[in-house]
N, C-alpha and C positions, 0 to 999 in steps of 0.2 A: 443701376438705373431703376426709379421706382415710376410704374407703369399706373399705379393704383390712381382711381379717378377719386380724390381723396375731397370730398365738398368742405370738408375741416379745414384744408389747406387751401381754398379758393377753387381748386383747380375743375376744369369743364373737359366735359367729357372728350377723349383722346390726347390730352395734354401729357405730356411727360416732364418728370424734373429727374435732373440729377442730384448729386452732391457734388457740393464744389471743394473746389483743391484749399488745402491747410493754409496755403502762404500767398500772400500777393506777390505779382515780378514788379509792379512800379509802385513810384512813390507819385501821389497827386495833390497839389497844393489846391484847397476852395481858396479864391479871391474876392469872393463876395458872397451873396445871396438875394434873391429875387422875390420881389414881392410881386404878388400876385393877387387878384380878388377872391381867388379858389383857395378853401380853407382844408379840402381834402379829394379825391383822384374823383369822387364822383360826379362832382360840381365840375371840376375843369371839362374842358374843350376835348372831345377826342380827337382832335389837332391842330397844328397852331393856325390854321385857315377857317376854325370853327369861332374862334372869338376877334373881336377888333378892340378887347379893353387893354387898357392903358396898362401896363406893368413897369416898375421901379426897380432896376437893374442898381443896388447897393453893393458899388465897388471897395474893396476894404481901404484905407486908404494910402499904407503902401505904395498899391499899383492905379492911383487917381495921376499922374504924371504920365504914363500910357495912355491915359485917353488925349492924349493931343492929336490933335488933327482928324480925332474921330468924326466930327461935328461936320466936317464935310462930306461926308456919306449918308445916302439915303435910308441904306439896308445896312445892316448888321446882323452876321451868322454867332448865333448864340449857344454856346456847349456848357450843360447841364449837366451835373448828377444826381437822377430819380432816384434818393435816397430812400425811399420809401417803396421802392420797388422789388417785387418779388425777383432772385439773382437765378433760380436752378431751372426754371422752364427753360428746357432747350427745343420743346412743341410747344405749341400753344393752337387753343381755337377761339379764332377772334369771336366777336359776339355777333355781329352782322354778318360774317362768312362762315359762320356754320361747319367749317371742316381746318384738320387741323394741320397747320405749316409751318412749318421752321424757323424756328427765333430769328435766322438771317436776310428771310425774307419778308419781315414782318416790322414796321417801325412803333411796335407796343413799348412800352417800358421796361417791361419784362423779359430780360437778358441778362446775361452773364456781366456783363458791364452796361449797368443802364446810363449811360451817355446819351444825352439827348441834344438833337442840332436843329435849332429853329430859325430862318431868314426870319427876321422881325423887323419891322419898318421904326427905323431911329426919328424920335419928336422932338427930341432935345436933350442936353448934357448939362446938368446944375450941381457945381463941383462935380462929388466921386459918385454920382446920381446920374443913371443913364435911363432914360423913359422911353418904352418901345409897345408898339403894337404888335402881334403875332406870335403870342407865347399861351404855351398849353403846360404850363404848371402848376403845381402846389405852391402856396407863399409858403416863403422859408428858404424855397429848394437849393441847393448850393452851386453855385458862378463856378464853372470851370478854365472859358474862355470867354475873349470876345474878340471876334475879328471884322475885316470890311467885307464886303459883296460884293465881289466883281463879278456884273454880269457878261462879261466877255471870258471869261473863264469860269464862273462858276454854275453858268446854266447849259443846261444840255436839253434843247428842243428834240431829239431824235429819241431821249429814253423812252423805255418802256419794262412794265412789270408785268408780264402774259398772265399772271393769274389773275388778277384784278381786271384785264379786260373783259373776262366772261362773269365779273361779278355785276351784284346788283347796285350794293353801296361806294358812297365815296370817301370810305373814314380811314383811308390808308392802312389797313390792315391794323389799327391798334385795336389791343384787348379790352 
């Protein structure tokens, strides 16, 4: 484990990385890529509630026959890979909460698998073209999934994340 607050490596002070393991266990196909108006992580939204532009979810075309019956859905949950994201922070201190928390509790980029899940509000399907509001990427970023939003199953009114309660900001914990 390297402790070192290393500003070479981005990292802020009480951050820790590890090193990560030699081999992957899975295999992940991208099926698309996402464009986006964000040309690199500074520019974008520090989450997907921070911007309303427009992004162009480019399905490869393959998997353009899957979008059937997409078009009826308001919402679509969008799973990403921040390719671009730093993999060995297993601490991190976000930039607005000032102290440092666990990659698990924490929806920054920066993790061991940067997977990213954004509810994005669906505007329309034109062919393998899917346009949505509510995404906080880099153009480029690589399409992992796309699925529907059932809000009778996929919203839970009673959550809560007790450290963010006594905070002051509202940026979900990203870095």
């Amino acid at each position: 484990m390297d402790e070192t607050d290393d500003a070479a490596h981005g990292r802020r002070p009480g951050e820790i990385a590890i090193d990560l393991p030699a081999t992957t266990d899975a295999g992940v196909h991208f099926i698309g890529r996402i464009r986006t108006p964000w040309a690199d992580r500074d520019a974008c939204p520090k989450n997907p509630a921070g911007s309303d532009a427009a992004c162009t979810i480019e399905l490869d075309a393959r998997y353009e026959a899957g979008l059937a019956d997409l078009d009826t859905c308001t919402y679509v949950i969008v799973l990403y890979w921040m390719d671009r994201a730093p993999r060995n922070l297993v601490v991190q201190t976000p930039r607005s909460h000032g102290r440092p928390r666990g990659v698990f509790a924490l929806r920054s980029p920066a993790r061991p698998n940067p997977i990213a899940l954004s509810v994005a509000r669906l505007e329309r399907i034109e062919g393998k073209q899917v346009v949505v509001r509510g995404l906080d990427c880099v153009d480029g970023t690589p399409l992992l999934d796309l699925k529907p939003y059932f809000p009778s199953i996929d919203s839970r009114p009673d959550a809560r994340v007790g450290w963010r309660e006594t905070a002051e900001s509202d940026d979900c914990g990203n870095s």
